[in-house]
ZADO-1210 file (C-alpha; in nm, 4 decimals, padded with zeros to 6 digits):
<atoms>
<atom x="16.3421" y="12.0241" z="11.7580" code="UNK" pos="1"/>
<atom x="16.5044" y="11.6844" z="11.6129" code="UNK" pos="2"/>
<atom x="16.2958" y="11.4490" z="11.4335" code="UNK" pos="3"/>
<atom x="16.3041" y="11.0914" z="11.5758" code="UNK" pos="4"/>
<atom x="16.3235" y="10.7906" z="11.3189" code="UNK" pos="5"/>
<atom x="16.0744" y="10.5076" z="11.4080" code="UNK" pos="6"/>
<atom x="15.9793" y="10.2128" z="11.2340" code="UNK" pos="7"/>
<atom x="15.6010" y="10.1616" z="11.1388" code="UNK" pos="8"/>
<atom x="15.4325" y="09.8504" z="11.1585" code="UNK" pos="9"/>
<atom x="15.4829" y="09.8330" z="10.7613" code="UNK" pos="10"/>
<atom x="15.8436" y="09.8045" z="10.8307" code="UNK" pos="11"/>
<atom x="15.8410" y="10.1595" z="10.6290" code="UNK" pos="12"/>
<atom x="16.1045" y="10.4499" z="10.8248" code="UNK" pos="13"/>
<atom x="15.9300" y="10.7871" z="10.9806" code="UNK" pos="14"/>
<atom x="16.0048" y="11.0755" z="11.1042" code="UNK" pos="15"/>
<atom x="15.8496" y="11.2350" z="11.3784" code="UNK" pos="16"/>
<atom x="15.8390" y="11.5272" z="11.5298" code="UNK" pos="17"/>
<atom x="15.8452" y="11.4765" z="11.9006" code="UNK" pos="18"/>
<atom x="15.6889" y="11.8527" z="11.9497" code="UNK" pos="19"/>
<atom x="15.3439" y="11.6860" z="11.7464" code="UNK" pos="20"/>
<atom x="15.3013" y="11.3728" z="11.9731" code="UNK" pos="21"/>
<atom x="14.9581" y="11.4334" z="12.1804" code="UNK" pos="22"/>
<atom x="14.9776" y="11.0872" z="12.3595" code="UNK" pos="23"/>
<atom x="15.0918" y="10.7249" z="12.3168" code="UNK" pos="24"/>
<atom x="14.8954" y="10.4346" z="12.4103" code="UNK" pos="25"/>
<atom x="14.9652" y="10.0153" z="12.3905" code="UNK" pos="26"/>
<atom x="14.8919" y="09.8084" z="12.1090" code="UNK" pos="27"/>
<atom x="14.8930" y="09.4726" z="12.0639" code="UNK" pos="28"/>
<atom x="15.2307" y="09.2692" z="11.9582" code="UNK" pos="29"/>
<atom x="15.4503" y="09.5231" z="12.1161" code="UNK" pos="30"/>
<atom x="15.3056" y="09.8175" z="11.9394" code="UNK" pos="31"/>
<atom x="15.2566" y="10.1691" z="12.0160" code="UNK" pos="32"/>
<atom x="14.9854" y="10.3835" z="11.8517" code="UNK" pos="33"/>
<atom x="15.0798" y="10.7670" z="11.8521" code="UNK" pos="34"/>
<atom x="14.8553" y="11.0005" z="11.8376" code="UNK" pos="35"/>
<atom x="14.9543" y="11.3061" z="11.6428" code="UNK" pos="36"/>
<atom x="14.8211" y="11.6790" z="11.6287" code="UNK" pos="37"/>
<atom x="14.6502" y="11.7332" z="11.3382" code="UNK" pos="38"/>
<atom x="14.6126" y="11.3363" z="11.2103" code="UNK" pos="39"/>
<atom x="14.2987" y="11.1131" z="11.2260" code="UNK" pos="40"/>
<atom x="14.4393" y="10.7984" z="11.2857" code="UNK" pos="41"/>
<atom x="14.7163" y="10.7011" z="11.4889" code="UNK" pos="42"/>
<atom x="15.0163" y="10.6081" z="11.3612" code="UNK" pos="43"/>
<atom x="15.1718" y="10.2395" z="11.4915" code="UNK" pos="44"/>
<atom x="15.5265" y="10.1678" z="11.5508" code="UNK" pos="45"/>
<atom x="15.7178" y="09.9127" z="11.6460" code="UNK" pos="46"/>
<atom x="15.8397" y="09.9328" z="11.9908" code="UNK" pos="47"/>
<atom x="15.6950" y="09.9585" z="12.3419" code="UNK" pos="48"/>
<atom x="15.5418" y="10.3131" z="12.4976" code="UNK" pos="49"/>
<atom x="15.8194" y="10.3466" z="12.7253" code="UNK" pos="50"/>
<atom x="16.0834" y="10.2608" z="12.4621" code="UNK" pos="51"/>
<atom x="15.9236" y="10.5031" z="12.2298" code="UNK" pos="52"/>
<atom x="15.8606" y="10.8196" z="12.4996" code="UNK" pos="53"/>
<atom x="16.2331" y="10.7690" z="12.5816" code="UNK" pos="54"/>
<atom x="16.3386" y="10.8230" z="12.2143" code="UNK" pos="55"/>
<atom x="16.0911" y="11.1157" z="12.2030" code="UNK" pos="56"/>
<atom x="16.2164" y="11.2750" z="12.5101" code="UNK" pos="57"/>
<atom x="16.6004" y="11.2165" z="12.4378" code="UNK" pos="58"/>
<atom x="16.5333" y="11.4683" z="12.0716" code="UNK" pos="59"/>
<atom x="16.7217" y="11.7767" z="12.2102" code="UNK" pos="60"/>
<atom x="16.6737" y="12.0914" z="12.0076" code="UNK" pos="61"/>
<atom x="16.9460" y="12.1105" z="11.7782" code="UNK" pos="62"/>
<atom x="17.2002" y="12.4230" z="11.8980" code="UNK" pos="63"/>
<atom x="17.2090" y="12.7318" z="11.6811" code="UNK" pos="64"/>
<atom x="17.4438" y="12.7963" z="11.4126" code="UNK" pos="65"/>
<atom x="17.6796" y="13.0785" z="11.4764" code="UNK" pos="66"/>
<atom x="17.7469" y="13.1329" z="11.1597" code="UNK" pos="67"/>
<atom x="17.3787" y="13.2507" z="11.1143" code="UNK" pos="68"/>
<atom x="17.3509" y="13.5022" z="11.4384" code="UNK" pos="69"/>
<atom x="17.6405" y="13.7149" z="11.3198" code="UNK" pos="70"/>
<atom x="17.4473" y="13.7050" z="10.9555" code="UNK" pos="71"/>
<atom x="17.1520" y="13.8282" z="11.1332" code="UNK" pos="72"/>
</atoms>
């Protein structure tokens, strides 16, 4: 699975792995709080839930290398 790049509310770059993300919910100032398996606290971003589920689901799995099958 890709990794998306979102910006935190610290202006700091993250990566996230779409396949962790348990739920999103609204935060104030056009926030998103996402909840993560495995994590306490949520982590904010900048961007609206929709915005930020549509980046999520657009991460497509990256395709295999061929070089590595015919290794295998």
């Amino acid at each position: 699975m890709a990794f998306v790049e979102l910006t935190d509310t610290t202006g700091a770059t993250v990566l996230v792995n779409p396949a962790a993300v348990l739920f999103l919910r609204d935060a104030e100032d056009g926030e998103t709080e996402l909840h993560l398996g495995g994590r306490p606290a949520p982590l904010r971003v900048s961007g609206k839930p929709a915005d930020i589920a549509r980046a999520l689901e657009n991460a497509a799995p990256a395709p295999a290398d061929p070089t590595l099958s015919l290794l295998a």
